[in-house]
Steps between C-alpha positions, in 0.01 A plus 500: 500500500215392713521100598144507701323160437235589254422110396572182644512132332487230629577106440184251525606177587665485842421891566097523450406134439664181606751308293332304220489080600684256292278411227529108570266548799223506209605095460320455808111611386365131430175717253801609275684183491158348384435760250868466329452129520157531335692726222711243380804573759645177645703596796339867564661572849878384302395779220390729748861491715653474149343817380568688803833394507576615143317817543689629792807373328432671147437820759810496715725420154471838409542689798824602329353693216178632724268328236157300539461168375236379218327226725283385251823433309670349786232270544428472120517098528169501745198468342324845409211425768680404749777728495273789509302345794848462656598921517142556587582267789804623558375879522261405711733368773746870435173673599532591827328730726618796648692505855229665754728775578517562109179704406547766793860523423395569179242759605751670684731547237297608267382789715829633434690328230403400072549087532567270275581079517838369282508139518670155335245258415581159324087570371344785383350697785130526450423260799728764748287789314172334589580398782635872664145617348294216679714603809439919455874529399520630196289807517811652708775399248556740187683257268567135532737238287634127523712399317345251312313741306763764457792261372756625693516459873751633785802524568466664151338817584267545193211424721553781794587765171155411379309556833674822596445632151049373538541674821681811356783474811857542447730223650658692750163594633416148518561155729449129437408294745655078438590230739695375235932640487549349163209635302324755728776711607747453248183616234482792703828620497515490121203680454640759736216457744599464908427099606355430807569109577185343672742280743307245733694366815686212348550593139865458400686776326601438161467673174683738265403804633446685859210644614447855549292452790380196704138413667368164658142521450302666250301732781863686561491635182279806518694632817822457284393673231375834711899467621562500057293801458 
């Protein structure tokens, strides 16, 4: 049976846009801290680390059993106003912009190859999906999904099934593309697709799983794949 790379998926954070900041930076925006004050909040910056704190906690508690935390049930004890001003703020820092090389990677690939994005999120992803439009992204990817919105995230591969099935691709005719061993590549093996490890200079080896193949920049990827094809 044919293996030829008809679809390729790739990881966001890490692979097309930087790693989302730690939330507490948002401590530091004095307009905020006056708002929050104004809103009844007596120590804002202490209920702004608190909240990211507890957030990233409630996230990384269930890594176990691949689920997505109910954040305004984690932070159920924060005033309604406030608590929904916080994950605003909070999605606001996760939004970042594309790497330069991204968009004419992208273009590239999809020259040749259906794409699609599979990526954990501690928020739902609608700042990353307006964001890739604002930056021309998403009008070269076929299907995308974080895992905030689809319940389930990776190493569970639920979320890779879904894309290759929008994308009408069989697994075996497909790669994902993760910098991350424990989630990226070990999602990709149980969804029978071949991993390709995004490996900078520097990045320590760990993980469950080994990678079918290794790159160490995002731009060696569409040589590698003519090699796959």
């Amino acid at each position: 049976m044919s293996r030829r790379v008809h679809a390729v998926l790739l990881d966001m954070g890490g692979v097309l846009v930087p790693e989302v900041s730690r939330f507490e930076r948002i401590a530091n925006h004095p307009g905020l801290l006056s708002e929050l004050r104004a809103w009844g909040s007596g120590d804002p910056a202490e209920v702004i680390r608190d909240s990211a704190r507890r957030v990233r906690d409630a996230y990384r508690a269930l890594d176990d059993s691949c689920t997505q935390p109910d954040l305004d049930a984690v932070l159920a004890d924060v005033p309604g106003r406030i608590r929904h001003r916080l994950l605003r703020e909070f999605a606001a820092v996760a939004d970042q912009r594309p790497y330069a090389h991204t968009l004419p990677i992208l273009r590239e690939l999809a020259s040749r190859y259906r794409l699609g994005i599979v990526s954990n999120t501690i928020l739902a992803g609608d700042h990353h999906l307006r964001s890739l439009r604002r930056a021309g992204g998403m009008r070269y990817v076929g299907c995308a999904v974080w895992s905030a919105n689809f319940g389930r995230r990776k190493p569970d591969p639920a979320m890779i099934a879904y894309v290759l099935d929008r994308l009408e691709t069989r697994a075996r005719q497909a790669v994902f593309v993760g910098d991350k061993i424990r989630t990226d590549v070990l999602a990709a093996r149980r969804a029978g697709v071949r991993s390709i490890h995004l490996r900078r200079l520097g990045q320590p080896v760990t993980g469950e799983a080994v990678p079918d193949h290794v790159i160490r920049h995002l731009g060696e990827l569409p040589l590698l794949l003519r090699r796959l094809a």
